[in-house]
C-alpha positions as CSV (number, residue, x, y, z in Angstrom):
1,X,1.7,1.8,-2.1
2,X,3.6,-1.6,-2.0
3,X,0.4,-3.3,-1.2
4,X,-1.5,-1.6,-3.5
5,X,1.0,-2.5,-6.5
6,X,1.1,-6.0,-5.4
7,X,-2.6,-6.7,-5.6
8,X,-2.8,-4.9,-8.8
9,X,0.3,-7.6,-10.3
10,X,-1.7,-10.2,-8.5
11,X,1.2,-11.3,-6.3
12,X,-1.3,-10.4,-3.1
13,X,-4.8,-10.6,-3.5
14,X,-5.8,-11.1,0.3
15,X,-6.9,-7.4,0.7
16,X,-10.5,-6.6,0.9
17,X,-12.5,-4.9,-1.3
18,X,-13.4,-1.8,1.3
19,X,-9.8,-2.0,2.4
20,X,-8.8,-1.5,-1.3
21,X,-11.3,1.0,-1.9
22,X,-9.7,3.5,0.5
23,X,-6.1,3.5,-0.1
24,X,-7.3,3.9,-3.7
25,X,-9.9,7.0,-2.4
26,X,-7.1,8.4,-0.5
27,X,-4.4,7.7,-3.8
28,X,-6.9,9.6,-6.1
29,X,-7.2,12.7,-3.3
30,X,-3.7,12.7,-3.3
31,X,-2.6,13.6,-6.9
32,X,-6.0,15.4,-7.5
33,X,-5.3,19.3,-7.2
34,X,-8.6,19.8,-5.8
35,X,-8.3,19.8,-2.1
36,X,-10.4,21.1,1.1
37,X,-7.5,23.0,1.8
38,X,-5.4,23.5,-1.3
39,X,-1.5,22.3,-0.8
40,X,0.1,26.0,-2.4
41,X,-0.8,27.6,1.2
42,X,2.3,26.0,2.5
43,X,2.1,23.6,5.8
44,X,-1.7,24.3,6.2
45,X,-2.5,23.1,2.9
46,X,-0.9,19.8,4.0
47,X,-2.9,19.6,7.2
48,X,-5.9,17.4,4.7
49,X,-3.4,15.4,2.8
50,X,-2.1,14.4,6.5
51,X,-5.8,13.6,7.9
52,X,-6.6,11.5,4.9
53,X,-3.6,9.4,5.5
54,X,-3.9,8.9,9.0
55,X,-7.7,8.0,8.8
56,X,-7.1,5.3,5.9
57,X,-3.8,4.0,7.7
58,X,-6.2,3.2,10.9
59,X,-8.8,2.1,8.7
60,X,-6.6,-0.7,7.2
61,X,-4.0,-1.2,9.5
62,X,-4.7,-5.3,10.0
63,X,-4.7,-5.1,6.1
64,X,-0.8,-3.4,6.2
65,X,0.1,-6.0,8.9
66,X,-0.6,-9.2,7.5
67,X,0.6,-7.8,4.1
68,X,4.1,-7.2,5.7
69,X,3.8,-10.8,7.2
70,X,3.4,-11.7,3.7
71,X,6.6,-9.7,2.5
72,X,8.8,-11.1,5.5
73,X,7.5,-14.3,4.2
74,X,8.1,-14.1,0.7
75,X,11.0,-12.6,1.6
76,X,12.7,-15.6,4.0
77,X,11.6,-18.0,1.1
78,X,13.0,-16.4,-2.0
79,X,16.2,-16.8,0.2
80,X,15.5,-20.3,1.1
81,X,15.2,-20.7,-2.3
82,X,11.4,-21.5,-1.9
83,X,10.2,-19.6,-4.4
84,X,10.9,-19.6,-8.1
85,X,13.8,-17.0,-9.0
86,X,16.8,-16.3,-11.1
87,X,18.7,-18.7,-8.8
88,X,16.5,-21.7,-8.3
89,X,16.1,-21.6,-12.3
90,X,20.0,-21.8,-12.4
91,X,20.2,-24.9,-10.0
């Protein structure tokens, strides 16, 4: 989801397009309430919602990698003062 919102506030736009297409797919399956195996049958109905995850997290797992390369990153440079923020402005 953290990817996902990035690209779409174009801080990260290094994700492709097939990559981008499934965690959307499996976004949409998600909140859709139609399901192989509806979620209102308890754990079963959870065994799809489970499968869907799984396959897309293999399916884009270099993607999830370098994008938490990215947020270390961003991360060691906003407190390096690299990047533009409230306190570089203030300086």
């Amino acid at each position: 989801m953290r990817m996902t919102r990035a690209w779409a506030l174009r801080e990260y736009r290094t994700v492709p397009w097939k990559s981008l297409v499934y965690i959307v797919g499996a976004i949409v399956y998600f909140v859709n309430p139609v399901d192989v195996i509806p979620d209102v049958l308890g754990g079963i109905g959870l065994i799809d919602d489970a499968a869907v995850a799984a396959a897309v997290v293999r399916a884009v797992h270099a993607q999830l990698d370098a994008f938490r390369e990215w947020e270390e990153l961003r991360g060691t440079e906003e407190l390096a003062g690299g990047v533009e923020g409230p306190a570089s402005i203030a300086a």
